[in-house]
C-alpha positions in Angstrom: 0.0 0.0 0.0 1.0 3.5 -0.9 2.0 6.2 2.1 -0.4 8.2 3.4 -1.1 11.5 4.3 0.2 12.0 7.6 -3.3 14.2 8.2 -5.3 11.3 7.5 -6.4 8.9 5.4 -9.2 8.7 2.9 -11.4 5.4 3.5 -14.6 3.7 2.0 -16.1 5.8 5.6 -15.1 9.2 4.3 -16.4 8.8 0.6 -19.8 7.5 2.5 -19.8 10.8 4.0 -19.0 12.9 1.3 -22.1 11.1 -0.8 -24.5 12.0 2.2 -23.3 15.8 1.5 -23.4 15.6 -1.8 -26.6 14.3 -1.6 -27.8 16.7 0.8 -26.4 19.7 -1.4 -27.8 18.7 -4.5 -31.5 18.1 -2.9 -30.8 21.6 -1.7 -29.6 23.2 -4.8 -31.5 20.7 -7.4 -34.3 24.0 -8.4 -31.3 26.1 -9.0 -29.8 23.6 -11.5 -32.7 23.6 -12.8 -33.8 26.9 -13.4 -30.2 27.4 -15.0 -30.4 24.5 -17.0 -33.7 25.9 -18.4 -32.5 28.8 -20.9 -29.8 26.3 -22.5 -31.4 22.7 -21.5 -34.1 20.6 -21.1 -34.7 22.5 -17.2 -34.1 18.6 -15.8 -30.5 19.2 -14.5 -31.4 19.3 -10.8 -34.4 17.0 -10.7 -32.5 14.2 -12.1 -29.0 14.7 -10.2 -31.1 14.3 -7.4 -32.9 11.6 -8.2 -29.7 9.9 -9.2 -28.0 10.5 -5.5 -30.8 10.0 -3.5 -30.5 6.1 -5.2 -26.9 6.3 -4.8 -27.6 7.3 -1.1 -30.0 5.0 -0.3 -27.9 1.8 -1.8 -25.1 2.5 -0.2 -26.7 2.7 3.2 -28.1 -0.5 1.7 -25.3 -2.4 1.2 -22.2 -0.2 2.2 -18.9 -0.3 -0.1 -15.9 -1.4 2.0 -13.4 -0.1 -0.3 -12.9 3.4 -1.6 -12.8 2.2 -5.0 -15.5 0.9 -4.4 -18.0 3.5 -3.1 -17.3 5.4 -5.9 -18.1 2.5 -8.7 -20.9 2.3 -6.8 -22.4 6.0 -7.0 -21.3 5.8 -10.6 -23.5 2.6 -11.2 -26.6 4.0 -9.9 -26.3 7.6 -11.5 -25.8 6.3 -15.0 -29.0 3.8 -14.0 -31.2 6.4 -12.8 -30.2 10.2 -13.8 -31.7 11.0 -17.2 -30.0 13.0 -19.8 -26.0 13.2 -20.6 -25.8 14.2 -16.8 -26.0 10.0 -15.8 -23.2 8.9 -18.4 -21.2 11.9 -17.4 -20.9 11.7 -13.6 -21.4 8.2 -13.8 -18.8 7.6 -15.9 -16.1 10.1 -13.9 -17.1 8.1 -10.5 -16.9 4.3 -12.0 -13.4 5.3 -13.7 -12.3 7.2 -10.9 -13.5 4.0 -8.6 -11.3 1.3 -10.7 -8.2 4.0 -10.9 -8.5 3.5 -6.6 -8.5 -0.2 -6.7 -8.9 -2.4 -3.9 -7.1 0.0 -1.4 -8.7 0.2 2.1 -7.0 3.5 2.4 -5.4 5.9 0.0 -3.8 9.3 0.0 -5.0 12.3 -1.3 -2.7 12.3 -4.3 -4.1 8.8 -5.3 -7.5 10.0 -4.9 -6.4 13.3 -7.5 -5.3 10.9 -10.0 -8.4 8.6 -9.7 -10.7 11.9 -10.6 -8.0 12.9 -13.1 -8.7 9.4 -14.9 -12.4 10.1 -14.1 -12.5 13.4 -15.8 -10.5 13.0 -18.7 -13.1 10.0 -19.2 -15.9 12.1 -19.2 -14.0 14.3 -21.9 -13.5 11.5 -24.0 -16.9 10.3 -24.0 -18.6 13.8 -24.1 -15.6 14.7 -27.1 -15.5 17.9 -25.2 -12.4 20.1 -23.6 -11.9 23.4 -21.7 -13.3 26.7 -23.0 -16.5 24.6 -24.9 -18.9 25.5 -22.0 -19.1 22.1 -19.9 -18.6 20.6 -16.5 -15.0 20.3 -17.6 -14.3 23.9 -17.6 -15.0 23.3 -13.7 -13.3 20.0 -13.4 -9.8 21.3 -15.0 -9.4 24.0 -12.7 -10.3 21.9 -9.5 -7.5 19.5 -10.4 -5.0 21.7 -11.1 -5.6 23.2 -8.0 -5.7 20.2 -6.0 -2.4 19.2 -7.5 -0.8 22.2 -6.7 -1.6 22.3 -2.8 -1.0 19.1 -2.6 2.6 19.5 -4.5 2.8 22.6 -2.0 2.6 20.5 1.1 -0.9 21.2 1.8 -3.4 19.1 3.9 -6.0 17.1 2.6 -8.4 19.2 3.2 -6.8 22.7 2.0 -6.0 20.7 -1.0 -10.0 20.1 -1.7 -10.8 23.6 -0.3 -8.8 24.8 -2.9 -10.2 22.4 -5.7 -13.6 23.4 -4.8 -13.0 27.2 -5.0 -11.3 26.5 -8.5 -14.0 24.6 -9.6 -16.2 27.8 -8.4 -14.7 30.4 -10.5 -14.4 27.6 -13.5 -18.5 27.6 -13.1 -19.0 31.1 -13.0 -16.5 32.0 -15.8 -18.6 29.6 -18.1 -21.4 32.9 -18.2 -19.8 34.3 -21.5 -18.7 31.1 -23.2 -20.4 30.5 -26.1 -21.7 26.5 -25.7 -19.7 23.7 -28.2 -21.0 20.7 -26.4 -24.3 19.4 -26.0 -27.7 20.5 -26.1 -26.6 24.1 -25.6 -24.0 24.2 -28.4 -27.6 23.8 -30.6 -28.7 27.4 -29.3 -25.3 29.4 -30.9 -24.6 33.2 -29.4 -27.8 32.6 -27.1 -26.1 30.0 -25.3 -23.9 33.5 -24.0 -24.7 34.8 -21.3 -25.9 31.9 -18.9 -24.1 29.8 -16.4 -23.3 25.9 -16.8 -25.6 23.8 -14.9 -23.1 20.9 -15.3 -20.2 22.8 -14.0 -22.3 24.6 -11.3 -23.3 20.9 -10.4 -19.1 19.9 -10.4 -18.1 22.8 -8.1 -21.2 21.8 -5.9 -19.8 17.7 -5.4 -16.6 19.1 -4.9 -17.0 21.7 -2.3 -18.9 18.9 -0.7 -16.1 16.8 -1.1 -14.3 19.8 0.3 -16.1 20.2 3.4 -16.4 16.5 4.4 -12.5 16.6 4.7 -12.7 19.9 6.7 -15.2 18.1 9.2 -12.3 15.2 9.5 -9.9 17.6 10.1 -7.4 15.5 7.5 
């Protein structure tokens, strides 16, 4: 097993509590995807995000992952079984490929868990055929792991590491307002997709600061 942090580790328990904030968050948030999903989308974002971790939740409380790795295949399943649109192939996909990065690991360090999202999100580029600048979650996702990695390479704790991924990812959502959409339903609507925020990206920055916080409240 690799060395871990000496702030903590990151264990099938911790990823169980960042789903229940995640969950919580996007319950709590799921109108406001919504309503910004409606000028460029089908106005579904929220609705079926949350429909998609409040499965996830509940089969995880179910049946609890014992494994990193594993919780996250597991969240990944049941969004791409139950979250309409691209959003359940998307996040699903990033999750389950992040997941099989971890392995069977009871533990692993926050530089393990970077690289299992990095795999996760350049899947979701892959399958979406999308990059930075085109008005996606990935113009959220980038930033979060660049700044992850560079806390992390600056000695930073776990959770300043994710404190800093989340406020990246942030600022990545909030600077896709004047980006004209190249991906997805959006990229149908041309200058008009101007002008509005990504729900997808909002969504990313809202999993992450959850992720974010759940390592503040371990103090790792």
């Amino acid at each position: 097993m690799n060395a871990l942090p000496s702030d903590g580790p990151i264990d099938a328990a911790f990823l169980r509590r960042w789903l229940e904030a995640a969950t919580t968050a996007v319950d709590r948030e799921a109108k406001h995807l919504s309503d910004l999903d409606s000028p460029i989308g089908d106005a579904d974002h929220g609705t079926n995000l949350r429909r998609g971790f409040l499965a996830a939740r509940t089969a995880v409380e179910q049946q609890a992952p014992e494994t990193p790795g594993a919780v996250l295949v597991a969240v990944g399943r049941h969004l791409i079984s139950t979250v309409g649109g691209a959003s359940g192939p998307l996040y699903g996909s990033l999750l389950r490929r992040a997941g099989k990065e971890l392995g069977e690991e009871d533990q692993v360090s926050a530089a393990q868990l970077r690289d299992g999202l990095r795999a996760g999100v350049d899947a979701v580029a892959q399958l979406g055929g999308a990059a930075p600048g085109d008005k996606t979650m990935l113009d959220a996702l980038y930033p979060a792991l660049d700044a992850l990695t560079g806390a992390l390479d600056a000695g930073g704790s776990t959770a300043d590491a994710l404190a800093a991924a989340a406020s990246a990812a942030d600022e990545g959502a909030r600077a896709t307002i004047p980006l004209r959409a190249r991906k997805g339903r959006a990229s149908y609507l041309g200058e008009r997709s101007v002008g509005h925020q990504d729900p997808g990206a909002t969504s990313s920055a809202l999993l992450l600061t959850a992720l974010a916080d759940t390592a503040k409240e371990a103090a790792i």
